[in-house]
Backbone as CSV, one residue per row, in Angstrom:
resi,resn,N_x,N_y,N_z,CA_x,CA_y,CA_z,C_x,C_y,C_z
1,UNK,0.822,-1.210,0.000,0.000,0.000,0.000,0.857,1.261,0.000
2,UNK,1.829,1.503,0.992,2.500,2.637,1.182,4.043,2.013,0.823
3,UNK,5.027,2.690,0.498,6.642,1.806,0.399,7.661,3.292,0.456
4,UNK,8.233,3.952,1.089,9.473,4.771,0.709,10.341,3.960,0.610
5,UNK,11.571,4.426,-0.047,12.660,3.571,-0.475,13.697,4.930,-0.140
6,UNK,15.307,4.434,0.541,16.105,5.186,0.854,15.794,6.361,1.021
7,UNK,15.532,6.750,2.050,14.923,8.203,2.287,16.300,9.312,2.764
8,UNK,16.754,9.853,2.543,17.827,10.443,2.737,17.436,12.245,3.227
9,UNK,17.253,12.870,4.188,17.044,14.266,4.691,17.821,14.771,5.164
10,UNK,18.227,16.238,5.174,19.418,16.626,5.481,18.774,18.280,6.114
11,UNK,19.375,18.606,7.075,19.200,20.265,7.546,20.295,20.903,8.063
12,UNK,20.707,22.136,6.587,22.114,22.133,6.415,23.139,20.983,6.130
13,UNK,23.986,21.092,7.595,25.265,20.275,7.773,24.950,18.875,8.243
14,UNK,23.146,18.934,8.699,22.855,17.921,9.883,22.115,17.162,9.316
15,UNK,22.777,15.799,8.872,22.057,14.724,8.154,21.201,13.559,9.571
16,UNK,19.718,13.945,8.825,18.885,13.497,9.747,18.313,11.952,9.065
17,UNK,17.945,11.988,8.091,17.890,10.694,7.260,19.038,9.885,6.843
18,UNK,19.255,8.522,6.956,20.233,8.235,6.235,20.097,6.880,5.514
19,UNK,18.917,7.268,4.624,18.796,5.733,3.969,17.816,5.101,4.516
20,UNK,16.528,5.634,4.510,15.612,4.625,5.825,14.641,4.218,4.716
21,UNK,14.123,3.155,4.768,13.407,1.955,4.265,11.975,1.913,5.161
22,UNK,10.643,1.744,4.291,9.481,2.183,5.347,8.458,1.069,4.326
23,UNK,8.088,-0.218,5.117,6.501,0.005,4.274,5.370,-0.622,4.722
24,UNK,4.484,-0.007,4.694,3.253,-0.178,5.575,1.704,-1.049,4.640
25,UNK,1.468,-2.309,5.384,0.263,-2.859,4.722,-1.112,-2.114,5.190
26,UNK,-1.991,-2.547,4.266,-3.440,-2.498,4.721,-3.690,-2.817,5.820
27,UNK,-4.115,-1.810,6.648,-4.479,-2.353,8.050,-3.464,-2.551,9.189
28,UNK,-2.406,-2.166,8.868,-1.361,-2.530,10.129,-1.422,-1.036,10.822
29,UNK,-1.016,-1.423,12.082,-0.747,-0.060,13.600,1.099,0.252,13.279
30,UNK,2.069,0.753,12.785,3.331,0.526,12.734,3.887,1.536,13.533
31,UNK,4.522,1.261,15.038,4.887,1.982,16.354,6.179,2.475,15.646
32,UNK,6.497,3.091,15.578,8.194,3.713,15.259,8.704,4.585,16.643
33,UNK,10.006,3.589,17.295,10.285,4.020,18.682,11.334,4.540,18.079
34,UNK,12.427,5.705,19.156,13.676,5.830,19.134,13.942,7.011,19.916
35,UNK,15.113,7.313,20.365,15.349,8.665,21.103,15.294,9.776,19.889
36,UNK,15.374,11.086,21.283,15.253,12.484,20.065,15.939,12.554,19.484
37,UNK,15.879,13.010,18.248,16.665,13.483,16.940,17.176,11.645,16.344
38,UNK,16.401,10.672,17.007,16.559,9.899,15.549,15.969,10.000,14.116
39,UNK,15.039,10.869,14.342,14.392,10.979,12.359,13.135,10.717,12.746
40,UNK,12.959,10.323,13.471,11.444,9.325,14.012,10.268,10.260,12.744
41,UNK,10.481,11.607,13.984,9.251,12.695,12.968,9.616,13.163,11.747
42,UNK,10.745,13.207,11.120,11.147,13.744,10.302,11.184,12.917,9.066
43,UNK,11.291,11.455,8.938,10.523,10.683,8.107,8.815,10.413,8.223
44,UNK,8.188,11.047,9.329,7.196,10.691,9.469,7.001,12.018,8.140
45,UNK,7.041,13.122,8.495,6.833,14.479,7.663,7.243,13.971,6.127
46,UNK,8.286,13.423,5.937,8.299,13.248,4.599,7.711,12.350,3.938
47,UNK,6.789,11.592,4.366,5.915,10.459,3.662,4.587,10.933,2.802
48,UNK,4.117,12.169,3.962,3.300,13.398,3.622,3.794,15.056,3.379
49,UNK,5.101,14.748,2.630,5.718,15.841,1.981,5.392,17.078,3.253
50,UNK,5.503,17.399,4.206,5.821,18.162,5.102,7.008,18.626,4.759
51,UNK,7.983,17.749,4.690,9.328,18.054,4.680,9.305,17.476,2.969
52,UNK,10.429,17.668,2.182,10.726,17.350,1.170,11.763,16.419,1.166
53,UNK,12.328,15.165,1.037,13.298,14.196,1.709,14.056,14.819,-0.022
54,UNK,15.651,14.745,0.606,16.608,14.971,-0.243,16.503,14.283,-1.831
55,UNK,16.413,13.173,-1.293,16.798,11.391,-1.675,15.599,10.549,-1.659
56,UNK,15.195,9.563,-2.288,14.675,8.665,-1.777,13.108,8.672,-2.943
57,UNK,12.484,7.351,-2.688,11.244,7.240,-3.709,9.920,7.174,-3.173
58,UNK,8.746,6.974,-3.297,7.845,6.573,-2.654,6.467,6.143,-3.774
59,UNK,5.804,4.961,-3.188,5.173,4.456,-3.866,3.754,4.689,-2.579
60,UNK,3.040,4.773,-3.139,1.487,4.974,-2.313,0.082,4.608,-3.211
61,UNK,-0.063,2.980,-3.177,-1.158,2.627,-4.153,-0.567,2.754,-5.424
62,UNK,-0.911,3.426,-6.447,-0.716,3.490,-7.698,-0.235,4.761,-8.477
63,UNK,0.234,5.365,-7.360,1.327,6.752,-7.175,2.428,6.317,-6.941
64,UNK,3.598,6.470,-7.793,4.849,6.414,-7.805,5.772,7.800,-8.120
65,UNK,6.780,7.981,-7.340,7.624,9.244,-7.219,8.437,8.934,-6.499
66,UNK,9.875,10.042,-7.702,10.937,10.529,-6.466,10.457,11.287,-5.868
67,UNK,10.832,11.611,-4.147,11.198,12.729,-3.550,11.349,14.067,-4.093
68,UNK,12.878,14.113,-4.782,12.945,15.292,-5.660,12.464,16.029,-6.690
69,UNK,11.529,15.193,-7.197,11.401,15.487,-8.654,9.513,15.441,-8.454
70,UNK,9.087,14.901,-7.345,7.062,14.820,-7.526,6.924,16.223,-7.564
71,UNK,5.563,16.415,-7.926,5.054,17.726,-8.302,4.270,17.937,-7.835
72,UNK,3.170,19.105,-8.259,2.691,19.735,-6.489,1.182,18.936,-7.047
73,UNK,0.874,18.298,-7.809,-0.257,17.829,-8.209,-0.003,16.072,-7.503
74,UNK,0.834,15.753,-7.660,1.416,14.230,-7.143,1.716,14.535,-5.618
75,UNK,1.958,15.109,-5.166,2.008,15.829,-3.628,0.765,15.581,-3.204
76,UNK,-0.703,16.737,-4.087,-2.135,16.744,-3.195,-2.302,15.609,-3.319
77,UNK,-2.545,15.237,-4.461,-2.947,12.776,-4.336,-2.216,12.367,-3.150
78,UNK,-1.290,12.369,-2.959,-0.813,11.262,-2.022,-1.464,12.238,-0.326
79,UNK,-1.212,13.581,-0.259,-1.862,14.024,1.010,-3.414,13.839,0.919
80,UNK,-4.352,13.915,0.042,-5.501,12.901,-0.130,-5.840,11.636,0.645
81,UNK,-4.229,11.014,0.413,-4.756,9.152,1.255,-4.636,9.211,2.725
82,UNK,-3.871,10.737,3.385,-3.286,10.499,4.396,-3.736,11.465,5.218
83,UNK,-4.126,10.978,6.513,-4.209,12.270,7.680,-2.864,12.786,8.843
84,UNK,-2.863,13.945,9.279,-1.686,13.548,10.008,-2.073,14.386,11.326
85,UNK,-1.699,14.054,12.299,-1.976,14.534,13.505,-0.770,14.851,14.211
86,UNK,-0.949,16.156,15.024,0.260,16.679,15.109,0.365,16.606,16.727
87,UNK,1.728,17.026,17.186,2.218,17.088,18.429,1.754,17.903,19.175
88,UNK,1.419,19.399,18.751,0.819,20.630,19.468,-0.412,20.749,18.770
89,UNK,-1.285,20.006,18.442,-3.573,19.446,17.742,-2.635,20.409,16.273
90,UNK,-2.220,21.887,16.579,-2.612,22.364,15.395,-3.838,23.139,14.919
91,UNK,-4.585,23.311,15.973,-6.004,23.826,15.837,-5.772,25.352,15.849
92,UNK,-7.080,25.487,14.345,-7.265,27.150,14.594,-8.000,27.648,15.801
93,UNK,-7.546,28.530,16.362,-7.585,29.052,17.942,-9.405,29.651,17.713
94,UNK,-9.379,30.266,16.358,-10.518,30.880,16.331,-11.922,30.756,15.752
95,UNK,-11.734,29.053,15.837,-12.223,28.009,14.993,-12.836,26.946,15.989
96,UNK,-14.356,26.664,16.088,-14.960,25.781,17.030,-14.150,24.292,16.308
97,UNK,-14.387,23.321,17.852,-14.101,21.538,17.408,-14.806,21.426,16.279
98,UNK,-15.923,21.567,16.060,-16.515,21.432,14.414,-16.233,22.214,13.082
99,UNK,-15.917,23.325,13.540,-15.122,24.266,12.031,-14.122,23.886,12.178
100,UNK,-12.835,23.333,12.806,-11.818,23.090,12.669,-11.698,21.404,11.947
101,UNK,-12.702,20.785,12.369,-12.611,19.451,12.158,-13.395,19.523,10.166
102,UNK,-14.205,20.267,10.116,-14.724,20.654,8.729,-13.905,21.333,8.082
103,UNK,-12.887,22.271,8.414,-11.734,23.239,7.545,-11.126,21.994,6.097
104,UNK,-10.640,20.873,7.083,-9.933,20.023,5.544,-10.816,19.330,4.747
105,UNK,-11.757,19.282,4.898,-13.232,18.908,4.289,-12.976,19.480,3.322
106,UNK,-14.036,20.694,3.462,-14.000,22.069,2.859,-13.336,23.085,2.070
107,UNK,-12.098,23.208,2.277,-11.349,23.595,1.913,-10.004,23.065,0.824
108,UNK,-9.715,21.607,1.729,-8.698,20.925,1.274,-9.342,19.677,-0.064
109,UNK,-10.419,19.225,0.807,-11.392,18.104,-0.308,-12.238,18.699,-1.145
110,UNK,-12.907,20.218,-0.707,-13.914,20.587,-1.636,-15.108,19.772,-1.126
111,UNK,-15.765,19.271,-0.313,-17.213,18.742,0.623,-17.765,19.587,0.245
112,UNK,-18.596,19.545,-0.545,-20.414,20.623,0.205,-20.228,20.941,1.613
113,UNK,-20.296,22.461,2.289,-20.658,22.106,3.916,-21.938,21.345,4.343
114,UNK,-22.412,20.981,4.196,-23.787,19.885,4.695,-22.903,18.981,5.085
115,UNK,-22.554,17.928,4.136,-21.691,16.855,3.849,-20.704,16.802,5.218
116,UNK,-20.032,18.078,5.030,-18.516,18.545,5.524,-19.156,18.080,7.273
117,UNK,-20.250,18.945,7.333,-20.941,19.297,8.638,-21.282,17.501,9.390
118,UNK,-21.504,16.877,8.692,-21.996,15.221,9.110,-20.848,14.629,8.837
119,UNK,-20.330,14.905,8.234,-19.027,14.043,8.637,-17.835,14.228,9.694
120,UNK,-17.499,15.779,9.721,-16.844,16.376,11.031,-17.704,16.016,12.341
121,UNK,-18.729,15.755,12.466,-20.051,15.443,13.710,-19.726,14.146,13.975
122,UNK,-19.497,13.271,12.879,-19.323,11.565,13.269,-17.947,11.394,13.820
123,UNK,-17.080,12.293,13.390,-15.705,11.948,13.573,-16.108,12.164,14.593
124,UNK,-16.229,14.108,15.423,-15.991,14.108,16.543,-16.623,13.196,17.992
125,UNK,-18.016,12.548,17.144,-19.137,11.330,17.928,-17.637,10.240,18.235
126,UNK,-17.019,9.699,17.589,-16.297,8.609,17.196,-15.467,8.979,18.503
127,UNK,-14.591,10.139,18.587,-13.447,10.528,19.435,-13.888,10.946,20.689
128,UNK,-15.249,10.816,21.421,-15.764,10.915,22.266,-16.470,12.897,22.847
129,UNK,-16.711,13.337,21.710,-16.832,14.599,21.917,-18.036,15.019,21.221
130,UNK,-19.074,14.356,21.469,-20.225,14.805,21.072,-20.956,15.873,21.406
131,UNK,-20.320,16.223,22.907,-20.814,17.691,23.494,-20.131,18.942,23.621
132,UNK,-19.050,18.559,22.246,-18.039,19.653,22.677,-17.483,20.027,21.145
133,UNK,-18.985,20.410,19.967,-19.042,20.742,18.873,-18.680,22.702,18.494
134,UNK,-19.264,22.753,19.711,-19.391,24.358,19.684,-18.516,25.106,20.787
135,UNK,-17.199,24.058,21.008,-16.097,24.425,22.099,-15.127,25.066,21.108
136,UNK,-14.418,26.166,21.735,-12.947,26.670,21.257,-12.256,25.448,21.846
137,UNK,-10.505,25.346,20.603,-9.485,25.248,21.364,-9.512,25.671,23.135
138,UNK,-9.358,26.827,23.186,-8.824,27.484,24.739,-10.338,26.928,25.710
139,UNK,-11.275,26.353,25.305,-12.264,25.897,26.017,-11.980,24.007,26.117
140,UNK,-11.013,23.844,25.771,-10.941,22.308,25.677,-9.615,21.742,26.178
141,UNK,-9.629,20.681,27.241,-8.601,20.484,27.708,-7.399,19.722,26.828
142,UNK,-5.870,20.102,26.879,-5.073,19.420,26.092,-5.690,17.665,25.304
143,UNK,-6.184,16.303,25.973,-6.592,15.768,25.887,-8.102,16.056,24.736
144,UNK,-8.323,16.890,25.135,-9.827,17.165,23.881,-9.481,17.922,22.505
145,UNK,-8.369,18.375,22.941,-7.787,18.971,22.000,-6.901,18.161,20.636
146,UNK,-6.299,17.129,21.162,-5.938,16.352,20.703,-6.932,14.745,19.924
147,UNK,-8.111,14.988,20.562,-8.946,14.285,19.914,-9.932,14.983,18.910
148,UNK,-9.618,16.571,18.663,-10.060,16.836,17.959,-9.032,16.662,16.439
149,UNK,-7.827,17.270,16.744,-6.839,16.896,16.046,-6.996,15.329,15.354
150,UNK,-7.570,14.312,16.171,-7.549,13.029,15.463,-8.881,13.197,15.133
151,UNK,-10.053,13.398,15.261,-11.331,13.587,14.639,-10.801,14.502,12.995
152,UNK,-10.262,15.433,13.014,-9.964,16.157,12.009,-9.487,15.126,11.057
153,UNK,-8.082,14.211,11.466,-7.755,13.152,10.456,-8.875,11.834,9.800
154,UNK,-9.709,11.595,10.901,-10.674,10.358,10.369,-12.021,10.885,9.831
155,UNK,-12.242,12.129,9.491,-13.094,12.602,9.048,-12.457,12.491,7.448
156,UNK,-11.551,12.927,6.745,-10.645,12.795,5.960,-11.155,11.395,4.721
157,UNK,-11.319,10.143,5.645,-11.346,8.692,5.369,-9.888,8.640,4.753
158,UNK,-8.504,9.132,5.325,-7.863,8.491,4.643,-7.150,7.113,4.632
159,UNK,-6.289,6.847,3.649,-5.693,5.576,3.662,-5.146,4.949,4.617
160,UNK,-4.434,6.092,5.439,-3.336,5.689,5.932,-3.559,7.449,7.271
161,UNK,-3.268,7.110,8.238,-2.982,7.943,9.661,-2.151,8.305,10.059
162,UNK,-0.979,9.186,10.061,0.367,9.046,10.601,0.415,9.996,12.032
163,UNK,1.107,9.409,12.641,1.088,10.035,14.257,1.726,10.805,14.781
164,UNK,2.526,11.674,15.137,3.614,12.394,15.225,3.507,12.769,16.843
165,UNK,4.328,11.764,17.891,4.043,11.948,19.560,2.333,12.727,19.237
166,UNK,1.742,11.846,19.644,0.109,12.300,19.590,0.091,13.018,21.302
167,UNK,0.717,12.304,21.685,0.746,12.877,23.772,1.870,13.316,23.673
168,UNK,2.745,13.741,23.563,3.752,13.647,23.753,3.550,15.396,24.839
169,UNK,2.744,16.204,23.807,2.224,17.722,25.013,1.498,17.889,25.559
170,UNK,0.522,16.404,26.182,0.208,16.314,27.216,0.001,15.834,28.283
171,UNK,-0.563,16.405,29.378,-0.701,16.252,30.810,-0.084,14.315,31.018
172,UNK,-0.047,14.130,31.942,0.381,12.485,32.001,-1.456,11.812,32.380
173,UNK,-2.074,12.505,33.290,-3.353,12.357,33.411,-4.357,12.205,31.883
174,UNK,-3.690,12.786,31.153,-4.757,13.192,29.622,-4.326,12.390,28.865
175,UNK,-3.108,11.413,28.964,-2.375,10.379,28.016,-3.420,9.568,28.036
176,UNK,-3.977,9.207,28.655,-4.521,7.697,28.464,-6.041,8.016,27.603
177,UNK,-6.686,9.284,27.606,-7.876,9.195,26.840,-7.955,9.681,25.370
178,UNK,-6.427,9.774,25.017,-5.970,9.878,22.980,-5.645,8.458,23.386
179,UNK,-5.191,7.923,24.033,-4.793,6.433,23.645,-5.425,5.361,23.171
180,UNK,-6.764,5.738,24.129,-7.909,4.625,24.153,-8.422,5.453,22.528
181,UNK,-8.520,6.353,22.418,-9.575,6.753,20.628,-8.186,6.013,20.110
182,UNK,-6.921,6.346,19.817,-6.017,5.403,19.037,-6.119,3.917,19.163
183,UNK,-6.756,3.004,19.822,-6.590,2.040,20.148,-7.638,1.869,19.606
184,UNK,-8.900,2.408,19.492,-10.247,1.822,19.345,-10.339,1.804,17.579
185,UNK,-9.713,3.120,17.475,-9.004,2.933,15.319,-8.352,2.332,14.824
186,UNK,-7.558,1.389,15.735,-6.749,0.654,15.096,-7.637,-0.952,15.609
187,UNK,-8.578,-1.325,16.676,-9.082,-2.173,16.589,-9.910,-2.352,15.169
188,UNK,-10.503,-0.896,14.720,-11.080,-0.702,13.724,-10.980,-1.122,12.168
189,UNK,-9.521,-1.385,12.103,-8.798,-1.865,10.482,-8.272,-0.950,10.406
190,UNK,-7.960,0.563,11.414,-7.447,1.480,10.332,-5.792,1.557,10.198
191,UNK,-5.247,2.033,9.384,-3.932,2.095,9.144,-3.565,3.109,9.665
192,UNK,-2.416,2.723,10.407,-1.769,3.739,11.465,0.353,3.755,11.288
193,UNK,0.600,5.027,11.484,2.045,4.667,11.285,2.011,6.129,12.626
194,UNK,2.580,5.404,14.199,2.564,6.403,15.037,3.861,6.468,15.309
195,UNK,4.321,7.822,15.751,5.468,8.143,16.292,5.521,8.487,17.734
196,UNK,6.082,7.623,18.704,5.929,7.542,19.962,6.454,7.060,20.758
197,UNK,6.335,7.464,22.597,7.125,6.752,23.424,6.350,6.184,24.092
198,UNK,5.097,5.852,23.869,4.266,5.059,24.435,4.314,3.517,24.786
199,UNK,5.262,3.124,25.714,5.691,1.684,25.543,4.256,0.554,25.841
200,UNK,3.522,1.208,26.225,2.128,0.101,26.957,1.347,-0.223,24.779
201,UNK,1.318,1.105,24.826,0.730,1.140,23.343,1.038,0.952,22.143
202,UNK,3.148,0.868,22.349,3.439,-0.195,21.009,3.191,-1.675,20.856
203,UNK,3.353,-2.251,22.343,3.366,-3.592,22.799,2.264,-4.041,22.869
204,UNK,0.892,-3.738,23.061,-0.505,-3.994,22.877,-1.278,-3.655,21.467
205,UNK,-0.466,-2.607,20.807,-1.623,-2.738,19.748,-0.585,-2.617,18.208
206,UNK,0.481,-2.550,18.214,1.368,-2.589,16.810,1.319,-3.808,16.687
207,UNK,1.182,-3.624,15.009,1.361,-4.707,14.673,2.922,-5.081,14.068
208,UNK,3.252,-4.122,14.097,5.062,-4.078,14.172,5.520,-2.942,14.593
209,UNK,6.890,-3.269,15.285,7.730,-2.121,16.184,8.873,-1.443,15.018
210,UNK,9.032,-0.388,15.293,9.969,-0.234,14.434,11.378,0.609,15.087
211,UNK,12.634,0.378,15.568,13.215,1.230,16.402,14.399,1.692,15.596
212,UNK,14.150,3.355,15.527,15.591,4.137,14.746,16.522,4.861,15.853
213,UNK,17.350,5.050,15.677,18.585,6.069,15.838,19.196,6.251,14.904
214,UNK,20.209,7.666,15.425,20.811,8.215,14.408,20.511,7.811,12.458
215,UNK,19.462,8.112,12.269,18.797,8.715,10.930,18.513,7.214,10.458
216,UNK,18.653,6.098,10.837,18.626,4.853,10.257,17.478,3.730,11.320
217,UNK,17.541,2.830,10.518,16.148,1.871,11.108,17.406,0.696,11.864
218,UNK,17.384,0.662,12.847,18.129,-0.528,13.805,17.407,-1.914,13.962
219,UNK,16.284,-1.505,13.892,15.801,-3.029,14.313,14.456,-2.655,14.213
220,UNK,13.543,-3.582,13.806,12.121,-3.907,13.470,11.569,-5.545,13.164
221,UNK,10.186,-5.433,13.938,9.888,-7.049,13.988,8.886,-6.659,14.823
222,UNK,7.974,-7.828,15.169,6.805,-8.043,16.237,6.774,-7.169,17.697
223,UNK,6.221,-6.627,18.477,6.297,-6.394,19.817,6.768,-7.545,20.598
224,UNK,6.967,-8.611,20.489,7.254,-9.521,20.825,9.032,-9.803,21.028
225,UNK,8.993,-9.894,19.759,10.479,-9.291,18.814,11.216,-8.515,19.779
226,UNK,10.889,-7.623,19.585,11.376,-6.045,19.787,11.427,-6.067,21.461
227,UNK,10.118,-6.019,22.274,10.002,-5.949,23.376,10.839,-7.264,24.444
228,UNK,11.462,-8.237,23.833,11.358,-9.340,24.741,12.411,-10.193,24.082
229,UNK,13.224,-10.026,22.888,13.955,-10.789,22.245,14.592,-9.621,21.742
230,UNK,15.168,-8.364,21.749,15.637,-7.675,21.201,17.187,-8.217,19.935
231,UNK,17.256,-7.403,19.217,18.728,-8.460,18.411,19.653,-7.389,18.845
232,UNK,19.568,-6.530,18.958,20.361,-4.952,19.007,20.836,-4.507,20.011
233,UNK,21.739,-4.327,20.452,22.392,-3.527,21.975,21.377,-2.327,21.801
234,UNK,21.826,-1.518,21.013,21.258,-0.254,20.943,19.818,-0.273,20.829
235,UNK,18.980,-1.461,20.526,17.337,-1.121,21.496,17.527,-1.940,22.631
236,UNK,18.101,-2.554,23.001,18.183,-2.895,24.621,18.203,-1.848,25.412
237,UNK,19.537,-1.187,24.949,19.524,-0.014,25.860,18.294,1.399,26.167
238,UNK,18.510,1.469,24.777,16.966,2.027,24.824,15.818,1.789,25.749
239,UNK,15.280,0.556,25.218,14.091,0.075,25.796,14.440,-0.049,27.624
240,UNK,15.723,-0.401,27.922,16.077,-0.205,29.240,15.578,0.933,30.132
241,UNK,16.290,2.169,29.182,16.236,3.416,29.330,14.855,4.219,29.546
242,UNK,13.760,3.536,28.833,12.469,4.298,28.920,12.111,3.576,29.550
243,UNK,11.911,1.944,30.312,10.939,1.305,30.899,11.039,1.720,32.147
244,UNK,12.805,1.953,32.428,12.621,2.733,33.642,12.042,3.938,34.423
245,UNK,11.658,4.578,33.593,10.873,5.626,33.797,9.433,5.121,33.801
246,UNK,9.328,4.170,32.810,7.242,3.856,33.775,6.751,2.456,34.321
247,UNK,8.184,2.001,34.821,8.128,0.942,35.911,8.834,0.857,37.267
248,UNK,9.248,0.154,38.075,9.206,0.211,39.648,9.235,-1.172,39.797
249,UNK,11.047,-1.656,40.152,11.130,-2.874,40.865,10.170,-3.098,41.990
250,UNK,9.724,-4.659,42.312,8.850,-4.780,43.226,8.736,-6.867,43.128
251,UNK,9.446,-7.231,44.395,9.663,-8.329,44.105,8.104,-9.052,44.288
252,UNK,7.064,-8.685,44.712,5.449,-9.372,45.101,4.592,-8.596,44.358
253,UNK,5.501,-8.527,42.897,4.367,-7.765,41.633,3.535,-9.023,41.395
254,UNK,2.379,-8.173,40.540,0.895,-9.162,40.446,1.265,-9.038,38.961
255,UNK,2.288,-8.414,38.290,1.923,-7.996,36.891,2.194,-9.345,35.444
256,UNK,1.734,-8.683,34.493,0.916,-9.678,33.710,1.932,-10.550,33.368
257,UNK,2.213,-12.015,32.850,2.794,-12.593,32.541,4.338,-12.088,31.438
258,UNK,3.583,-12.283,30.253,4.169,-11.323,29.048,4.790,-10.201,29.631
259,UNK,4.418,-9.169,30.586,5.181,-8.176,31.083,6.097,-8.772,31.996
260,UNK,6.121,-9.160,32.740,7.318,-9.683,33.599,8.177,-10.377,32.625
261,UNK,7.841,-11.105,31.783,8.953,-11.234,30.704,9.710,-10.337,30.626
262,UNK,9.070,-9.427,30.139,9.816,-8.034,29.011,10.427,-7.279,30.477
263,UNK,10.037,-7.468,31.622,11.145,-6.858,32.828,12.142,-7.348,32.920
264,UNK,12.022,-8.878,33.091,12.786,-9.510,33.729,13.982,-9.424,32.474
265,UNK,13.452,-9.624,31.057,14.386,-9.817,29.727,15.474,-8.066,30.322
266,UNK,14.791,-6.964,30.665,15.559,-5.661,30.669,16.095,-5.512,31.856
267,UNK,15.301,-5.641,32.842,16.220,-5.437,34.312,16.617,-6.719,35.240
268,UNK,16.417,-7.867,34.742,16.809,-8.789,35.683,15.481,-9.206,36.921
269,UNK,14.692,-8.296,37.150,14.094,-8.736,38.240,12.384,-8.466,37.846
270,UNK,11.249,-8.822,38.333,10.133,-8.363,37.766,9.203,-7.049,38.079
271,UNK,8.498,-6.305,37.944,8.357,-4.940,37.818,6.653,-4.491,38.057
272,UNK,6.501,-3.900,38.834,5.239,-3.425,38.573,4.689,-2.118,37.729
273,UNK,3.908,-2.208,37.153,3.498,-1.243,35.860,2.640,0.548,36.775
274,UNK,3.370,1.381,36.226,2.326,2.167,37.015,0.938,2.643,36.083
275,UNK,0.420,3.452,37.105,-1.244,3.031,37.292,-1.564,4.186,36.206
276,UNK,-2.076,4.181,34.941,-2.618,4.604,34.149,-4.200,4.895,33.724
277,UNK,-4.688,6.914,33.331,-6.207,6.282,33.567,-6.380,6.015,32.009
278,UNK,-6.759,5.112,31.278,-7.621,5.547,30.443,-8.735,5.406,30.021
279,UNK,-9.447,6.164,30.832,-11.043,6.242,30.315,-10.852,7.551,29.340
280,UNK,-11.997,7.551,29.005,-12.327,8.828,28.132,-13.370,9.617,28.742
281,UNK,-13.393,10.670,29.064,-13.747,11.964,29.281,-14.266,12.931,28.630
């Protein structure tokens, strides 16, 4: 469905791509982990020409292009298949959850507003915000804000979803109710390619992990794979590195099987998980 080939990005002196290989089926969740400034977002941006990648090809359905050379007509087709949701929603400030969620309708697709109007309404029904049509941004908490941001993308119907830290700016309390609408779209069939440090939410719902540093792909395979059989020093360490931050040795843990694996595989001893809400709100 989707395929880049050698993706190569550069800013200035500072080569951020270096050759990265990407391709995503019908229907798969694809987690892409790694520390900052591995490329994570910055190949995410160039799949949907955000960024313009130096180097490199991309195939999307029955759209084929270099990087360098597509044109601004081969650009709108392929942003057509794709929604993208950003790190800070992105929302016009002066724009209700429903005009903002209708703007790419409207504007970007050309919808009738009627049309525009019932379909921005289902999205935002879908993302749990049925009473919060006629809210500003500054009337909506980070968490609502961000599900408007993903209502905006699945209103779209596109092919393919790409994620860019969906929480990453917010609250630790507000993480868990974008998680559960991401979780419930990807129970859905939909195609997802997220960028994130969400370790509960690569390991439960990807259907492959994907882990970069420095501008290149290190290792990719199953959550299974990845989480519990690593091949790579450099995602060991990694994955070391972040679990410690949302786990807590505890030798009379209750925690789940499969997880005490993936502790015991990183720290030697087994771990209790901390306490996460996610309901939706």
């Amino acid at each position: 469905m989707l395929k880049i080939t050698n993706i190569h990005k550069s800013f200035g002196n500072n080569q951020i791509l270096k050759g990265v290989d990407l391709e995503v089926n019908k229907g798969e969740v694809i987690v892409v982990l790694g520390p900052s400034g591995s490329g994570k977002t910055t190949m995410l941006r160039c799949i949907n020409f955000l960024e313009r990648a130096d180097q490199g090809s991309i195939e999307f359905d029955d759209i084929k292009t270099d990087f360098r050379v597509a044109s601004q007509k081969t650009i709108r087709d392929i942003r057509k298949k794709s929604g993208f949701v950003f790190q800070n929603y992105n929302l016009f400030a002066n724009k209700t959850a429903l005009e903002n969620v209708m703007e790419g309708l409207t504007i970007a697709r050309g919808v009738p507003k009627k049309e525009a109007e019932e379909r921005a309404k289902s999205a935002l029904d879908r993302v749990g915000l049925k009473n919060r049509y006629d809210y500003y941004p500054s009337q909506l908490s980070g968490g609502q804000q961000q599900r408007v941001g993903i209502a905006r993308a699945v209103a779209l119907n596109p092919d393919v979803i790409l994620f860019d830290e969906p929480t990453s700016a917010l609250d630790p309390e507000l993480v868990g109710e974008v998680l559960n609408v991401m979780k419930d779209l990807a129970e859905s069939g939909a195609t997802m390619v997220v960028v994130t440090h969400e370790m509960d939410f690569a390991r439960d719902v990807a259907s492959k992990v994907i882990f970069m540093d420095k501008g290149v792909i290190v290792e990719e395979g199953t959550p299974e794979d990845i989480f519990t059989h690593p091949k790579e020093e450099r995602t060991a360490q990694f994955l070391k590195r972040i679990l410690k931050e949302d786990y807590r040795a505890d030798e009379d843990s209750d925690f789940p099987e499969r997880d005490e694996s993936l502790l015991a595989h990183v720290f030697g001893k087994p771990a209790v998980k901390k306490n996460y809400n996610w309901g939706v709100c």
